[in-house]
N, C-alpha and C positions, 0 to 999 in steps of 0.2 A: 329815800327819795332825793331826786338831786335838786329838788325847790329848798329842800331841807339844808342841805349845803351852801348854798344863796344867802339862806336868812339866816347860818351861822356866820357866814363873813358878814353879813350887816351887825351884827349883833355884838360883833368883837371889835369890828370899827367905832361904832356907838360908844363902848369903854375904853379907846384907845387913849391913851394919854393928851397926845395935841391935838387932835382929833374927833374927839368926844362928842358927842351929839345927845339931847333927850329920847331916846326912840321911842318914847311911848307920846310925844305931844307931836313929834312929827308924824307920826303913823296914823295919828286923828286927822292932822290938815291933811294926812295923805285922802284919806277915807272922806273927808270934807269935798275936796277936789273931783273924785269918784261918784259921789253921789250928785255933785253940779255938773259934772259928763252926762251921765242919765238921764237927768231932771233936763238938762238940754238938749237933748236929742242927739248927742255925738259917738253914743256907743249904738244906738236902733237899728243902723244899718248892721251891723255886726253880728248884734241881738237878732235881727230878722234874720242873717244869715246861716247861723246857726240853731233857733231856733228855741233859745232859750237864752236867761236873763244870768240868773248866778253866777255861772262859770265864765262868762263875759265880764262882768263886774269884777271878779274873783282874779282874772285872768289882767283888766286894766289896773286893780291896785298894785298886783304883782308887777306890772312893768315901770308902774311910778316908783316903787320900791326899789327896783333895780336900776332906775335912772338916774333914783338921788344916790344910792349908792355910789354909784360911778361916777358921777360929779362932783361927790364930797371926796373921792380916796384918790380920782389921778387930777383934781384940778385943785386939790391940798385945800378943803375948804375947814372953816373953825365953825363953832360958836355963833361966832360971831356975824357968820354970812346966812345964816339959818332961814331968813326973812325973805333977802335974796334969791337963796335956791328955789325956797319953793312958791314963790313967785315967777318966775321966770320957769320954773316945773310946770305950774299952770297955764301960762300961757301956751306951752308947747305943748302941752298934752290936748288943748281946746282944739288946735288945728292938726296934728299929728298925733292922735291916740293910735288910730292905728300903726305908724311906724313906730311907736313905743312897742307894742304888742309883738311887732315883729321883731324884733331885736330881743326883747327875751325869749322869745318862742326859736331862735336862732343862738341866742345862747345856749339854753338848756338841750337844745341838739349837738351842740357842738360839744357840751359834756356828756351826755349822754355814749357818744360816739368814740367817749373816752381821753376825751384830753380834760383835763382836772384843774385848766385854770380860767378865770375868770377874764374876760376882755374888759376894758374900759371901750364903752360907749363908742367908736369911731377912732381907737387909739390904740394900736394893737402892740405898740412897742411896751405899756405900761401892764404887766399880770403878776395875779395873786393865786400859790397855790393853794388849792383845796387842801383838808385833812392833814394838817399841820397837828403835829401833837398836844399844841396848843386848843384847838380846834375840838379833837379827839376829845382831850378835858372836860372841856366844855361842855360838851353836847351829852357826857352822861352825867357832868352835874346838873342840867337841863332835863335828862331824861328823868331823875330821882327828885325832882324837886315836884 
């Protein structure tokens, strides 16, 4: 699956050396953020639209996911700015969830369609490619665990 792809480059960002992130306490405030979308009413249009609540929910954390991604890998964030991001994550997801949504839904087309690397958010000069043997490694010591 090419989501699967996505959340291998987040995953190997997350242990990169300068780079490094918790991904399991940001992935909570991610899910934090997502459930104050709903509780707010910023995803119901969306939800009415389609006609059902999960895959919308399922579909916004995925686009916060691939947001932070992108603004932790081409705007060289640490550590250190963790607070930062996803602050300023939430604020722009409260008034543009849906242009998040669109962008990964626009990504994952755009892989689909067979190009194999990854855009940065609005910065097309900066890309990472997919299935690096790196990558490869990973994912079936992922698959065996």
């Amino acid at each position: 699956p090419i989501a699967c792809q996505i959340a291998l480059c987040i995953l190997k960002l997350s242990r990169d050396v300068t780079q490094r992130f918790p991904m399991c306490a940001l992935s909570m405030s991610l899910t934090a953020i997502v459930i104050s979308l709903l509780r707010d009413g910023k995803l119901s249009k969306i939800c009415n639209s389609r006609g059902m609540v999960f895959s919308v929910v399922n579909d916004a954390y995925k686009a916060l996911f691939y947001k932070l991604y992108c603004v932790w890998k081409y705007q060289h964030k640490t550590i250190w700015d963790s607070g930062h991001v996803l602050h300023e994550l939430e604020l722009f997801a409260n008034s543009n969830i849906q242009e998040l949504m669109n962008e990964l839904y626009n990504e994952l087309e755009r892989i689909k369609a067979g190009d194999k690397k990854i855009n940065s958010a609005k910065n097309h000069s900066n890309e990472v490619v997919f299935q690096g043997t790196d990558e490869i490694d990973l994912e079936l010591s992922l698959s065996t665990e």
